[in-house]
C-alpha positions as CSV (number, residue, x, y, z in Angstrom):
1,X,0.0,0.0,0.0
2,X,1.2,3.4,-0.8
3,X,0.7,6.5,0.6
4,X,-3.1,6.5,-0.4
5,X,-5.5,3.4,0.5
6,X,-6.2,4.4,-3.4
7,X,-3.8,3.6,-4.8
8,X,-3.2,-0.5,-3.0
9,X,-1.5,-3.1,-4.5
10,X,-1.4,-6.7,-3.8
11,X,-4.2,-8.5,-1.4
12,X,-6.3,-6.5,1.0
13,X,-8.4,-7.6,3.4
14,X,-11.5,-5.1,5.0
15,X,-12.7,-6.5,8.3
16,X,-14.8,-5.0,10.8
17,X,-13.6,-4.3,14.2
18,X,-16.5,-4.3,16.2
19,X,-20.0,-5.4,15.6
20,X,-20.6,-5.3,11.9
21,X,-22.4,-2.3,10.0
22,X,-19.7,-0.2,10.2
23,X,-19.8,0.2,6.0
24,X,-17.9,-2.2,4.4
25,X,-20.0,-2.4,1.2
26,X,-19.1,1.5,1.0
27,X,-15.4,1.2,1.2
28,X,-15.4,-2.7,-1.1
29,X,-17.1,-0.1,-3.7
30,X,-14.2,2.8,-3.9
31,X,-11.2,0.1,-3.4
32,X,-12.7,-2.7,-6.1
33,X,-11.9,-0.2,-8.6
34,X,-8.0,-1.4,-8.6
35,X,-9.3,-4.9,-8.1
36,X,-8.9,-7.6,-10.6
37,X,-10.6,-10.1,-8.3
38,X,-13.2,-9.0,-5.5
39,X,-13.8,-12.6,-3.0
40,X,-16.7,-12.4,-0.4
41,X,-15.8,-15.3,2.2
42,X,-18.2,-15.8,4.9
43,X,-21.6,-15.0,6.2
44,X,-24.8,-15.3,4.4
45,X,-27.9,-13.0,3.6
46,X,-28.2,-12.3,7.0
47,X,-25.4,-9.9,6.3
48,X,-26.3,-6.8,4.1
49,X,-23.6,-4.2,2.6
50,X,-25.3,-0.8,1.3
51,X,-23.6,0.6,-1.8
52,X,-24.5,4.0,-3.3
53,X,-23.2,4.6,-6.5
54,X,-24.2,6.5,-9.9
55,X,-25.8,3.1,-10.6
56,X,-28.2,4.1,-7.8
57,X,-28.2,2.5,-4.1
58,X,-28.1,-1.3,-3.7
59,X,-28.6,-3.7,-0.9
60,X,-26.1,-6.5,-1.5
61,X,-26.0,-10.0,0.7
62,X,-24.6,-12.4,-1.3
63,X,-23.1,-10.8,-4.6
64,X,-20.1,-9.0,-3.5
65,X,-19.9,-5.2,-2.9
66,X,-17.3,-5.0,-5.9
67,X,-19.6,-6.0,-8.5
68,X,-20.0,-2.6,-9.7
69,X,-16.1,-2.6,-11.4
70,X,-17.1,-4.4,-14.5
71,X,-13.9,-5.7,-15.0
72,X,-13.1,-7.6,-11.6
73,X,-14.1,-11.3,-11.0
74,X,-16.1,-11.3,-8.1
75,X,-16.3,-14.7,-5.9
76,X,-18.3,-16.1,-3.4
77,X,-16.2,-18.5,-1.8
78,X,-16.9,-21.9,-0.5
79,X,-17.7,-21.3,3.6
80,X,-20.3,-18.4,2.6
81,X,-23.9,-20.0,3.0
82,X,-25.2,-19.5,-0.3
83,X,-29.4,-18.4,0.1
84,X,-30.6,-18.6,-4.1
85,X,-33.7,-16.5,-3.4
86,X,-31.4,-13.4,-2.0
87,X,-29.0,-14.0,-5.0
88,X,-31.6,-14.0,-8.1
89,X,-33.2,-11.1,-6.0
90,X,-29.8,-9.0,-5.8
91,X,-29.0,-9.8,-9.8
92,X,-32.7,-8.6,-10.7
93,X,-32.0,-5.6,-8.7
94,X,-28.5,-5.5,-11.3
95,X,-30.6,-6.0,-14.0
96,X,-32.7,-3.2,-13.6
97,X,-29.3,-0.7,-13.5
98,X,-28.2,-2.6,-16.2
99,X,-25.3,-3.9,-13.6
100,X,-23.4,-6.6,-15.3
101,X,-22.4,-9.6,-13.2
102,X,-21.1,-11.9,-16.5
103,X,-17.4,-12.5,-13.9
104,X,-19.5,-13.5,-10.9
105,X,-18.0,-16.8,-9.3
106,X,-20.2,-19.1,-6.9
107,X,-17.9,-21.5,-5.1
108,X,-19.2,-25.0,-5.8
109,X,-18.7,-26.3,-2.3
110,X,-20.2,-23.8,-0.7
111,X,-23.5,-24.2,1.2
112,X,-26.8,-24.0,0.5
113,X,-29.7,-22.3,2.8
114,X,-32.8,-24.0,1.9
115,X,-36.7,-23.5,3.4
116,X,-35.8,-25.6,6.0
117,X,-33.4,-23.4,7.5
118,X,-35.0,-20.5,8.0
119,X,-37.8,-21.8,9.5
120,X,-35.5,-23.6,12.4
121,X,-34.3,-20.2,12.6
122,X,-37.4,-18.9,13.4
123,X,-38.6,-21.2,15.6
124,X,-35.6,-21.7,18.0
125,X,-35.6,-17.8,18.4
126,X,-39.2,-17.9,19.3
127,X,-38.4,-20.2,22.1
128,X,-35.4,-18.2,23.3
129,X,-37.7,-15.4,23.3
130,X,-40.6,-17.5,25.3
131,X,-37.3,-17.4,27.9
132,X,-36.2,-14.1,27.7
133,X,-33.4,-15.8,26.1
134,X,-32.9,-14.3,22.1
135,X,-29.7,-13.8,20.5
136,X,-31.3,-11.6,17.9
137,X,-30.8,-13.9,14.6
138,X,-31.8,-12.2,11.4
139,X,-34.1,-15.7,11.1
140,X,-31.9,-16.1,7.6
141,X,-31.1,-19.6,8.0
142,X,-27.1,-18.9,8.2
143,X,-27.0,-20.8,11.7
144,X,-28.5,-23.9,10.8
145,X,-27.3,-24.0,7.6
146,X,-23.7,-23.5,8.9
147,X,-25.1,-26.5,11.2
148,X,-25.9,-28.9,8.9
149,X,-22.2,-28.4,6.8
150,X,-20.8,-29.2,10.2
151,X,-23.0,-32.4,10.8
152,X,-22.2,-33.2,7.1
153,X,-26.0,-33.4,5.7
154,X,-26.0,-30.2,4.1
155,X,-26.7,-29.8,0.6
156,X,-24.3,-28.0,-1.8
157,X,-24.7,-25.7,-4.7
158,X,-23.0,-28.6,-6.7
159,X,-25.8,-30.8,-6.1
160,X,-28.1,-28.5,-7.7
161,X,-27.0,-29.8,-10.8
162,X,-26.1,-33.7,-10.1
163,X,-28.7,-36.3,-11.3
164,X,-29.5,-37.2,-7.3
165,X,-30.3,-33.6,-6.5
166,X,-34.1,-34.4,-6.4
167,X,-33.3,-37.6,-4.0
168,X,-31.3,-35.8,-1.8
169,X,-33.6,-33.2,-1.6
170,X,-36.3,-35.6,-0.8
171,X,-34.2,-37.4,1.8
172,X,-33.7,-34.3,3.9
173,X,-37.5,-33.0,3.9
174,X,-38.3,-36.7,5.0
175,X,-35.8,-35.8,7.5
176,X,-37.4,-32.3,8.5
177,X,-41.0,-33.0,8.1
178,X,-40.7,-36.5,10.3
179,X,-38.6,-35.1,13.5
180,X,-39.3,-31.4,13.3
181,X,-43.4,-31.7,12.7
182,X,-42.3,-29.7,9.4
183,X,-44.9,-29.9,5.8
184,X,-42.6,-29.1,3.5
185,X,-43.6,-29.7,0.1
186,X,-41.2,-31.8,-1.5
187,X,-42.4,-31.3,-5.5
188,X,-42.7,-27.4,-4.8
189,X,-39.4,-27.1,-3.4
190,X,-37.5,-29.0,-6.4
191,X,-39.2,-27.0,-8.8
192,X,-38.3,-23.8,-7.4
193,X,-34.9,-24.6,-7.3
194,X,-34.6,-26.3,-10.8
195,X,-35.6,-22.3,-12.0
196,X,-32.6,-21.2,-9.0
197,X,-30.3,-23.7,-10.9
198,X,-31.0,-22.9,-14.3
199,X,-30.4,-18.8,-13.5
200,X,-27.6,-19.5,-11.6
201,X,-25.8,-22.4,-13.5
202,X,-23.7,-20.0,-15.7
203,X,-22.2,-18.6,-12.7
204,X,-20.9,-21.9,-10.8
205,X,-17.4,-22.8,-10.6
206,X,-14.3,-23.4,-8.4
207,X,-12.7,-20.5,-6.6
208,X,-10.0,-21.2,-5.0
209,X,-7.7,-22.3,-8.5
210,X,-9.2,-18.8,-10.0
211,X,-7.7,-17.5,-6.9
212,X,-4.4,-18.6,-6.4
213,X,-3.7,-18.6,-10.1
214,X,-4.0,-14.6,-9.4
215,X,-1.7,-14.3,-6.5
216,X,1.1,-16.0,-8.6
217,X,0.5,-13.5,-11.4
218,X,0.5,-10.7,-8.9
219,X,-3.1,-9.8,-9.3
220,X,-4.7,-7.2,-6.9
221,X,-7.0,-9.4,-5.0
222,X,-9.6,-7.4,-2.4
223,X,-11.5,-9.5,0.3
224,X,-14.8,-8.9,1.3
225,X,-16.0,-9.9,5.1
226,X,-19.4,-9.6,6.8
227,X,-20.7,-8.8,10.1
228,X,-17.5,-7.4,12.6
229,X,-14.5,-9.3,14.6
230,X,-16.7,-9.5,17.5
231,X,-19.6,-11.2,16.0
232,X,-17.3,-14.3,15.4
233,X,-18.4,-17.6,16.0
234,X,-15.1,-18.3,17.7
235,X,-13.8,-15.1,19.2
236,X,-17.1,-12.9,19.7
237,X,-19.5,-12.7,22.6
238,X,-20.9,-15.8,22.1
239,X,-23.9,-16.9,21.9
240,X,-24.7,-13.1,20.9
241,X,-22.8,-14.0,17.7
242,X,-23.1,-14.7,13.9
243,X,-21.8,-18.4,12.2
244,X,-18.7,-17.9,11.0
245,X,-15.4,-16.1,11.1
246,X,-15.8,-12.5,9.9
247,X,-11.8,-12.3,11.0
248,X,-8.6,-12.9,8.5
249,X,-9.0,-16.7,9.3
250,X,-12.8,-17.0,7.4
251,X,-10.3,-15.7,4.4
252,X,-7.8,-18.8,4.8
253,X,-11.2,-21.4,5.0
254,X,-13.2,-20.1,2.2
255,X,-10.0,-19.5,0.0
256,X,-6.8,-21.9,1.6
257,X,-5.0,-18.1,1.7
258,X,-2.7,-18.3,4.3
259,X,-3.0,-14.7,6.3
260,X,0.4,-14.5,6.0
261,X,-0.4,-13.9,2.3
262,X,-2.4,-11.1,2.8
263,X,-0.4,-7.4,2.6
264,X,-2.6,-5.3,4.4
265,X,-5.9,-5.7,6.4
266,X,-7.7,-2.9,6.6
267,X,-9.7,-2.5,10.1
268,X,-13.4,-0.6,9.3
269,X,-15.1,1.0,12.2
270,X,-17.8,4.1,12.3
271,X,-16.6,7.0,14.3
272,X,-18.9,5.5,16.8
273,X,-20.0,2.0,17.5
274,X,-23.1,0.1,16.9
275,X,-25.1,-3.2,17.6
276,X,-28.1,-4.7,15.8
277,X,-30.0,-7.4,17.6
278,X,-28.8,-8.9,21.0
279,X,-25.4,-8.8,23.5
280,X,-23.4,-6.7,25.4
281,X,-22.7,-3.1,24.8
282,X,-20.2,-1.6,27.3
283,X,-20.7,2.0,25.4
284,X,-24.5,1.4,24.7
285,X,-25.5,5.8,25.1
286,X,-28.8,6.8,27.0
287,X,-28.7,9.8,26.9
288,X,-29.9,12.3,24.1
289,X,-27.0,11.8,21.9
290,X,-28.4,8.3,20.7
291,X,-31.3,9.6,18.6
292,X,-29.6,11.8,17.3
293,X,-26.9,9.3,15.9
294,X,-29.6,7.0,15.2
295,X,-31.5,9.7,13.5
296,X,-28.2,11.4,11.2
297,X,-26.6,8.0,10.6
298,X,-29.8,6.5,9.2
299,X,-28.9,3.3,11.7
300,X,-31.5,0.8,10.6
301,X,-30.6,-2.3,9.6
302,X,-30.1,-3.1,5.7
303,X,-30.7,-6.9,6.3
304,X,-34.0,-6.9,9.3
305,X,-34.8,-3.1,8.9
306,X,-34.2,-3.4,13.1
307,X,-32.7,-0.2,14.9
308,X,-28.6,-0.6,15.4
309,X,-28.1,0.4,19.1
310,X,-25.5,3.1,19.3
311,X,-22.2,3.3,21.3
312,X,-19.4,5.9,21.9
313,X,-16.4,4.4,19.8
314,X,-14.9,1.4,22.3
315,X,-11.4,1.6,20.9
316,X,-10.7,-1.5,23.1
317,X,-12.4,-4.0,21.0
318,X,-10.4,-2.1,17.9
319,X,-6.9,-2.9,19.6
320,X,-7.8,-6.0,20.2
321,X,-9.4,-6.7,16.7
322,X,-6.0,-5.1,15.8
323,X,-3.5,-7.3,17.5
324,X,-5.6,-10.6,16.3
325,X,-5.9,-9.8,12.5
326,X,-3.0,-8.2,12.0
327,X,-4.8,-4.2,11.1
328,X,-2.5,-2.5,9.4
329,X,-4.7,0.4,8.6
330,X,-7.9,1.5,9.8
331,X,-11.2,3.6,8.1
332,X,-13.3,5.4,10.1
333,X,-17.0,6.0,8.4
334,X,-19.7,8.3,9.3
335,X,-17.5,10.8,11.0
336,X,-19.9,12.9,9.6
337,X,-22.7,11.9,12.2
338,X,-20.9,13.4,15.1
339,X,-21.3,16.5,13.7
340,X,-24.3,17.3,15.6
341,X,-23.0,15.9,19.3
342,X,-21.6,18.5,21.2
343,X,-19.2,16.3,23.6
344,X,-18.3,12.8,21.6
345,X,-16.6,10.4,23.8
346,X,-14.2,7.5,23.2
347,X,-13.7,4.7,25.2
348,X,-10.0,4.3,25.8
349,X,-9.8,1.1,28.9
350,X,-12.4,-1.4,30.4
351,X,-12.7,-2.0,34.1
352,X,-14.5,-4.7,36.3
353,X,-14.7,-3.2,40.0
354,X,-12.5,-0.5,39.4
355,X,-9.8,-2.7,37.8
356,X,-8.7,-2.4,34.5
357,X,-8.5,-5.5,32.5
358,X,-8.2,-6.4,28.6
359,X,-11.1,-7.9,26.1
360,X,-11.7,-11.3,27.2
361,X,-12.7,-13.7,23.9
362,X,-15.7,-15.6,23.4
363,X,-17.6,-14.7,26.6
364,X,-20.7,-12.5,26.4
365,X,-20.9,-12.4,30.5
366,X,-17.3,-11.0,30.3
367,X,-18.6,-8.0,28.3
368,X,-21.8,-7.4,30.5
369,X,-20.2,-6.9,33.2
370,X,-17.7,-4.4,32.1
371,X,-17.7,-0.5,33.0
372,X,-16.1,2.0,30.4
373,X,-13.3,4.6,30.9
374,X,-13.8,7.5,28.7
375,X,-12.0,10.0,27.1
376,X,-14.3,13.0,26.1
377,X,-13.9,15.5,23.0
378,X,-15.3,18.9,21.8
379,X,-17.3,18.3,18.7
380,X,-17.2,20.4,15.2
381,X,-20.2,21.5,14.9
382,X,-19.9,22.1,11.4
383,X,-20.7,20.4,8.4
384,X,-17.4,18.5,6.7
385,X,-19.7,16.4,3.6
386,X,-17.7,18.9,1.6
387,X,-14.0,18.2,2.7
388,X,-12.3,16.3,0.6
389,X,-8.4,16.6,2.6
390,X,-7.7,15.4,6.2
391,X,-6.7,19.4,6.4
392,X,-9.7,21.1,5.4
393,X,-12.0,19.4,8.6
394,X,-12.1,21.2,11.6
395,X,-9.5,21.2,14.1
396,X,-11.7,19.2,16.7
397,X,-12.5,16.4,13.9
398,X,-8.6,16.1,13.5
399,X,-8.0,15.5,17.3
400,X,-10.5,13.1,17.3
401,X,-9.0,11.0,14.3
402,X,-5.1,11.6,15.2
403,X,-6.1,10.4,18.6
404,X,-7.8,7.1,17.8
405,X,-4.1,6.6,15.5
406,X,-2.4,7.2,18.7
407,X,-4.3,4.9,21.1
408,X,-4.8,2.1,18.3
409,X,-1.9,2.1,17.1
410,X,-2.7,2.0,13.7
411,X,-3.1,4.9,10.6
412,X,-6.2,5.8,9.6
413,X,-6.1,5.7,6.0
414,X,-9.9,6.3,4.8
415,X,-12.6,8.6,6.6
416,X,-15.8,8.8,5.1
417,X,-17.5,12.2,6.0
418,X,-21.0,11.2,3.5
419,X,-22.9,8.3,2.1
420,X,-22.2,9.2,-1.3
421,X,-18.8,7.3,-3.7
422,X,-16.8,10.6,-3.5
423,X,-17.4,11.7,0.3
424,X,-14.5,10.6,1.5
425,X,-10.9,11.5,2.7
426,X,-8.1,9.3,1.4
427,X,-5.4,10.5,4.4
């Protein structure tokens, strides 16, 4: 990477470090224009990446965000959980804008959500939520369909097109509609995939060849996660957490990239932080300050259409997404947001009982039980959609960014001060 996140070379990485929604579809937009290959490796349509663009604005969840540079290849690699009704959906949504997606890839081996899945879903939420107990699934499927590949009776988008598909179909609605008190219609069902298959079959092939083939030939390869580093299935605040590994190790099991391969991971956080659905907060704001974030940053969620909870910025989840995925630059969106709050605050340690202590993986209780230190900024005040240098925001807005460098550790390379391609700061 040179001076400029513009001008990147190599294979990049953009990862969320903190809940997810932080605007990676944004930033996957402005970079896949030096891209020759654009790879989306985990998650499912429960995730949902906004891109606004002179095509118009699209909500993307299983196409990639780089899509829009016609002439990048754009995979879906083998661990994302593949849902057919949100992909035809997404490229009718491209057909209308006159989008091309002729050089999307659809990894073989990857996974299918089918009917079944989303209504498990559904129900097991329902019961959570009989106990107080909900984890705030998007009801997508992604869980049990992740499920399934791990109990090794999931179907795969290869079997769309093998001569069985219509018996092993059969064979798992038996399955469902005997121990689960399901009526899944089993003549529906294949008939609605055989028009999936047939849309789809064009764009089915193997990834990871297409892949490594470019890194020997020194291609510029971007990576496109989902969700944030604390949503992980592994490392997250579990069970508050999505199905797979949003981090720089979803990249090595969709793709067999070791990280070691990738020159720079780019760590994408909003000026402030935000939750959808359930779990632990530490910075979770009461006061006024929240509707108006909620309210400026549009914070509804592009998958459920549920309010994102907002936080002050906890740069101790960033450090520690940081020092686990190897960050080696970070992007800060929305920083236009916070132009309306008087007195921002960051959140700079974590204590339990007036100790301090570090980020404790996998464990939701950990996180609920933490107290935040703060560190508290003037704000702006003043509109900066029309800065286009780090120098031309307001003095206030520059503390605020040269201080996150200084506690992370890390440059912050993009800030994106609108929605709009072109509101940004390249620093």
């Amino acid at each position: 990477m040179k001076n400029s996140l513009k001008d990147w070379q190599g294979t990049m990485a953009v990862i969320g470090v903190d809940f997810g929604d932080s605007g990676k579809g944004r930033l996957i937009d402005d970079l896949a224009s030096r891209a020759h290959i654009v790879a989306r490796y985990n998650g499912g349509s429960n995730t949902g990446h906004t891109v606004k663009n002179n095509k118009g604005e699209f909500a993307l969840h299983i196409i990639p965000s780089g899509i829009f540079n016609k002439e990048a290849i754009c995979l879906v690699g083998r661990n994302v959980a593949v849902d057919l009704e949100s992909s035809t959906f997404e490229m009718d949504a491209l057909d209308v804008a006159n989008v091309s997606y002729s050089k999307l890839i659809i990894d073989e081996q990857a996974s299918l959500t089918m009917p079944w899945h989303k209504m498990l879903d559904n129900f097991r939420e329902k019961e959570r939520e009989k106990k107080e107990q909900k984890i705030g699934t998007t009801g997508k499927g992604v869980g049990p369909t992740y499920a399934d590949r791990t109990q090794r009776t999931g179907l795969l988008v290869k079997d769309l097109f093998s001569s069985d598909f219509k018996d092993k179909l059969e064979d798992e609605i038996e399955f469902y509609n005997k121990h689960f008190g399901f009526s899944l219609n089993g003549n529906q069902i294949f008939k609605e995939y055989a028009l999936y298959a047939k849309r789809i079959q064009k764009y089915i092939g193997q990834t990871v060849p297409i892949l490594k083939d470019a890194l020997k030939k020194g291609k510029n390869i971007l990576f496109e996660g989902a969700q944030g580093y604390f949503l992980d299935i592994d490392s997250g605040t579990y069970p508050f957490v999505t199905s797979s590994n949003p981090g720089v190790v979803g990249i090595w099991r969709s793709f067999d990239l070791h990280p070691k391969n990738i020159n720079h991971v780019i760590g994408i956080t909003k000026a402030y932080t935000t939750r959808v659905g359930e779990g632990p907060m530490p910075t979770f704001i009461e006061s006024e300050e929240a509707e108006i974030i909620i309210k400026e940053g549009r914070e509804k969620g592009t998958t459920t259409g549920r309010i994102r909870r907002p936080g002050w910025l906890d740069l101790v989840l960033v450090k520690e997404a940081k020092e686990v995925n190897g960050i080696t630059a970070l992007a800060i969106t929305k920083l236009d947001v916070l132009s309306y709050i008087k007195k921002i605050k960051v959140c700079v340690n974590h204590t339990i009982n007036g100790q301090k202590i570090s980020y404790v993986g996998h464990d939701a209780d950990h996180l609920s039980r933490v107290k935040p230190i703060y560190q508290e900024f003037d704000g702006w005040r003043k509109d900066i959609t029309d800065a286009r240098k780090f120098e031309d925001l307001p003095q206030n807005a520059i503390r605020f960014i040269k201080f996150i460098e200084k506690e992370s550790g890390v440059p912050v390379k993009f800030i994106s001060i609108g929605p709009k391609r072109g509101e940004a700061i390249y620093k």
